[in-house]
C-alpha positions in Angstrom: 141.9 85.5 110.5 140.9 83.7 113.7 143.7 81.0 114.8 146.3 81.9 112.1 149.4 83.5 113.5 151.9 83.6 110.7 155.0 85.8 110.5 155.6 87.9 107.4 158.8 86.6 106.3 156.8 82.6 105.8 153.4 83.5 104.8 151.5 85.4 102.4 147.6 85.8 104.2 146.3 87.4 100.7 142.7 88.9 99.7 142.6 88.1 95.9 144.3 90.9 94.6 147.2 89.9 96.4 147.0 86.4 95.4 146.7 88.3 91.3 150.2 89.9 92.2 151.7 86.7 94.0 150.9 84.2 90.8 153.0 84.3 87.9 153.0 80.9 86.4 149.4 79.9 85.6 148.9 81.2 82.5 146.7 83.9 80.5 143.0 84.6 82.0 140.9 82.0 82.7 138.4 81.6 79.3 136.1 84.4 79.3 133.1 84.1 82.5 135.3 82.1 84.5 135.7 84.0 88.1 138.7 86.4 87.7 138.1 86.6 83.9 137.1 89.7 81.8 133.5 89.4 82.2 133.5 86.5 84.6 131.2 85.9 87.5 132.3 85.5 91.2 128.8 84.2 91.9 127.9 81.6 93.8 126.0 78.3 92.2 127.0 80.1 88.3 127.3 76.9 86.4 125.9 74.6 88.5 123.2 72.0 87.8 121.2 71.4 91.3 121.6 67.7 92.8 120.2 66.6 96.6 122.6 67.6 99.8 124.0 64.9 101.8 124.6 65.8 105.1 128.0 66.4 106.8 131.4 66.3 104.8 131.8 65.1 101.1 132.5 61.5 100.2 135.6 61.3 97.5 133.1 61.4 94.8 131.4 65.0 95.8 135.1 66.0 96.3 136.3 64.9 92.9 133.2 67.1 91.9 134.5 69.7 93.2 138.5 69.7 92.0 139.8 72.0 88.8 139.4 70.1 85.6 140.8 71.0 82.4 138.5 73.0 81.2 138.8 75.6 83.9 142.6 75.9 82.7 143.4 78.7 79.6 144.2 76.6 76.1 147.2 74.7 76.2 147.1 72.5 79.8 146.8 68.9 80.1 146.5 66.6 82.6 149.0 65.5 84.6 149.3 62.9 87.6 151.6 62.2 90.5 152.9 58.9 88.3 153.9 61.3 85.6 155.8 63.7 87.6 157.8 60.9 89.3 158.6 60.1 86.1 159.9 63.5 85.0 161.1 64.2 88.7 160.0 67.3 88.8 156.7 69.1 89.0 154.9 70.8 92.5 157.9 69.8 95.2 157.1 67.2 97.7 159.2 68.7 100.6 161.9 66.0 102.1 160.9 66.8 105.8 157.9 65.8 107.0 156.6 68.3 109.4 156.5 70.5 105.7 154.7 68.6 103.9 151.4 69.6 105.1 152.3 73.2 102.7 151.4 71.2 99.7 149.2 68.7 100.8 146.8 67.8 103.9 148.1 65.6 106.6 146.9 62.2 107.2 146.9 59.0 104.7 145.1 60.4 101.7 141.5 59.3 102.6 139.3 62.3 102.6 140.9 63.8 99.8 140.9 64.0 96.1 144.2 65.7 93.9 144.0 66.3 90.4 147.0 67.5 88.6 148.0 69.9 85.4 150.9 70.7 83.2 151.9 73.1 80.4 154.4 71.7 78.9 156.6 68.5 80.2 159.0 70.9 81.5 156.1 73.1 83.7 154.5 75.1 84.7 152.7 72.6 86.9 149.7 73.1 89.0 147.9 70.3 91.7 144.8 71.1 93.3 143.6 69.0 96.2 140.2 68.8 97.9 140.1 67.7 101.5 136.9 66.9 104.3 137.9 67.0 107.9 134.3 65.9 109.0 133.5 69.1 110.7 134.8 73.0 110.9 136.8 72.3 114.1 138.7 69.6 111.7 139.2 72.0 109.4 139.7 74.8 111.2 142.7 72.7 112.7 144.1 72.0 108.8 143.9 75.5 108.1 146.7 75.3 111.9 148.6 72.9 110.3 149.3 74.6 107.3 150.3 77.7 109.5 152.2 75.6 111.3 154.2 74.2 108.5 154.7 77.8 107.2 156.5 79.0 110.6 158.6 75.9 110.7 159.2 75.7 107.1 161.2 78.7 105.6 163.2 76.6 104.1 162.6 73.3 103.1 164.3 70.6 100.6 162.8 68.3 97.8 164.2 66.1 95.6 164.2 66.6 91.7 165.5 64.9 88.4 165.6 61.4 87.4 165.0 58.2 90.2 168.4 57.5 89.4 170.3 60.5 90.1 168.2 62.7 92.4 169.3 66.3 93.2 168.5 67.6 96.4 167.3 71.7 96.4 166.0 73.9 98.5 163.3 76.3 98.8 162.8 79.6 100.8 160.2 81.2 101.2 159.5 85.1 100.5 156.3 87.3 100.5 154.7 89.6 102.9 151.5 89.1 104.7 147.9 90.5 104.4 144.7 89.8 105.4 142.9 87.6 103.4 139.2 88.9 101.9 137.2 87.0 99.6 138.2 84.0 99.2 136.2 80.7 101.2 135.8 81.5 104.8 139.5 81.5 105.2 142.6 81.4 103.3 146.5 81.9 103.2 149.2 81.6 100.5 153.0 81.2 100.3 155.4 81.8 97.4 159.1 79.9 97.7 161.9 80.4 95.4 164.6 77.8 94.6 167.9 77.5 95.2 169.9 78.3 91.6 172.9 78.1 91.1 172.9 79.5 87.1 173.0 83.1 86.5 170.6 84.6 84.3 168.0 82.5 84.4 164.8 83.0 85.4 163.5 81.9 89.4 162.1 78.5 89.8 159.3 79.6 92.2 156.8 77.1 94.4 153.4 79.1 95.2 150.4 77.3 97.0 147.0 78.8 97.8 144.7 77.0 100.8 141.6 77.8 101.3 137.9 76.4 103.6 134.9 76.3 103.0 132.9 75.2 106.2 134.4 71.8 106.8 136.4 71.3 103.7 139.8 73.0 102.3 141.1 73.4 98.6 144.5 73.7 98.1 146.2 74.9 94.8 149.7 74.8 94.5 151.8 75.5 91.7 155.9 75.8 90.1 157.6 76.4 87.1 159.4 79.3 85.9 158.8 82.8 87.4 157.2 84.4 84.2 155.5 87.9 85.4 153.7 88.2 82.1 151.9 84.2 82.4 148.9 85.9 84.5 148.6 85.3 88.0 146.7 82.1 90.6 143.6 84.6 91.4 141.4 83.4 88.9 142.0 79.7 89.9 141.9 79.8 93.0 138.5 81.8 92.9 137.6 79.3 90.8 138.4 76.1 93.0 136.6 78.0 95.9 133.8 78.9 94.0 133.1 74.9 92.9 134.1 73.4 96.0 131.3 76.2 97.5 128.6 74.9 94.7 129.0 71.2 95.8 128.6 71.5 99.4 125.7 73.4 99.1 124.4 70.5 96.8 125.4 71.7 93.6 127.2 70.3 90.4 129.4 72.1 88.7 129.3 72.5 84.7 131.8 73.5 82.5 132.4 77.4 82.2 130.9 78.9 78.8 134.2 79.3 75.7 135.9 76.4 77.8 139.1 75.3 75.8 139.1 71.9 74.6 141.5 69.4 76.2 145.4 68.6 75.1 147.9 66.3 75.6 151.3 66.8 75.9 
C-alpha cells in the first residue's frame, strides 16, 4: 500500500479475511444480505436509493449518511454516545497521549467528521465508527500517514477508565502481524491492542480499530470489550461501513439491509 510503512509488531495491514480472524468482539453475522453475511452482497450501490452528486468531499450530512446505524448491527446493540461512555468510563479508549490519538479518531477539531457509537451491553462490547472528508485524496491520503504514524509511535499507549472520580490509568499494547490489505476501500489498515490485567483468568480486554478511504474520505471502526473468539469477527462491518460510505459518494443513499433487527435500548 503506497505511503504506509508500518512495522509488524504495531500494525495489522489486513485483506478482509484477516480483518475476520483479527475481530472477536462484534458479535454473530451481520443479518442475513449484509456484506460478510451468509448470502450477503459485497456489491456496490446494493441498498441504495439514487440522490444527485455534489461535487468534492461530503458535508456532515452526506457523512452521517454514510455512518453504521443500528440496523446494520446483529440483534441486541443499541446506541451509544461519547456522553454515555464518559459516564460509564469505559467504552473504545481515548488514548492519554496525544500524538495516539489519531488510532481511534482523525486529527483536527472534529469538523469534517461524523461518529456514531454502539454498545452491547453497558459493560461492552463497544464499537464507534467515524466518517471523515479531507477535501481531496492528497488529504486523505495524508490521514491514512497519520494513522501509520500513530501506529509506529504508539505500541503502547495509556487511557483512562472508571468513574470521573476515581480514574484508573491502563495501558494498551499492541499485537498482530501485518498483511497486505485487499478489498477493502482503496486503502486500509487495522490494529488489535490488548490491556494491561492484572487478574488471572479472565478473559483479554482487547482494543481493535479498522481505517479505511475511499477517494477523499476515511471510515474508521474501532471497537473493545472482552476478547470472545466465538462473538464473530469486524469483517462484516467494516465491509459494511466501506460499502455505504462508497454508495454515498458516488451519490447514493443507503437503505436499511433486508431482515434488519429492530432497535434496543439498554
Amino acid at each position: 500500500m503506497g505511503g504506509m510503512h508500518l512495522p509488524q509488531r504495531t500494525v495489522v495491514l489486513a485483506p478482509l479475511a484477516s480483518i475476520a480472524a483479527l475481530g472477536l468482539l462484534a458479535g454473530a453475522a451481520l443479518p442475513p444480505g449484509a456484506p460478510g453475511s451468509a448470502g450477503g452482497s459485497t456489491g456496490h450501490g446494493t441498498h441504495a436509493a439514487t440522490v444527485s452528486a455534489g461535487d468534492g468531499a461530503l458535508d456532515e450530512d452526506r457523512l452521517r449518511s454514510a455512518l453504521l446505524d443500528h440496523t446494520d448491527f446483529p440483534q441486541g446493540w443499541a446506541g451509544d454516545s461519547s456522553e454515555q461512555a464518559e459516564r460509564r468510563g469505559i467504552g473504545v479508549p481515548r488514548p492519554t497521549e496525544d500524538g495516539c490519538r489519531e488510532l481511534f479518531e482523525p486529527a483536527g477539531d472534529g469538523s469534517g467528521t461524523a461518529r456514531a457509537g454502539f454498545a452491547r451491553t453497558h459493560a461492552g462490547p463497544f464499537v464507534v465508527t467515524v466518517a471523515a472528508a479531507h477535501g481531496d485524496e492528497a488529504g486523505a491520503r495524508a490521514a491514512m500517514e497519520g494513522f501509520a504514524r500513530a501506529a509506529r509511535e504508539c505500541a503502547t499507549f495509556h487511557a483512562e477508565e472508571g468513574a470521573e472520580r476515581n480514574p484508573t490509568t491502563v495501558s494498551y499494547t499492541a499485537d498482530g502481524d501485518g498483511s497486505s490489505p485487499e478489498g477493502l476501500g482503496e486503502e486500509a489498515a487495522a490494529l488489535r491492542f490488548t490491556r494491561e490485567s492484572e487478574a488471572r483468568g479472565e478473559a483479554a480486554v482487547v482494543a481493535e480499530v479498522v481505517i479505511a478511504r475511499v477517494g477523499a474520505h476515511t471510515v474508521r471502526i474501532a471497537q473493545a470489550g472482552r476478547d470472545d473468539a466465538a462473538a464473530g469477527g469486524l469483517a462484516g462491518l467494516a465491509e459494511r461501513a466501506v460499502e455505504k460510505l462508497q454508495q454515498v459518494t458516488e451519490g447514493h443513499t443507503p437503505q436499511p439491509l433486508p431482515d434488519q433487527p429492530g432497535a434496543t435500548e439498554l
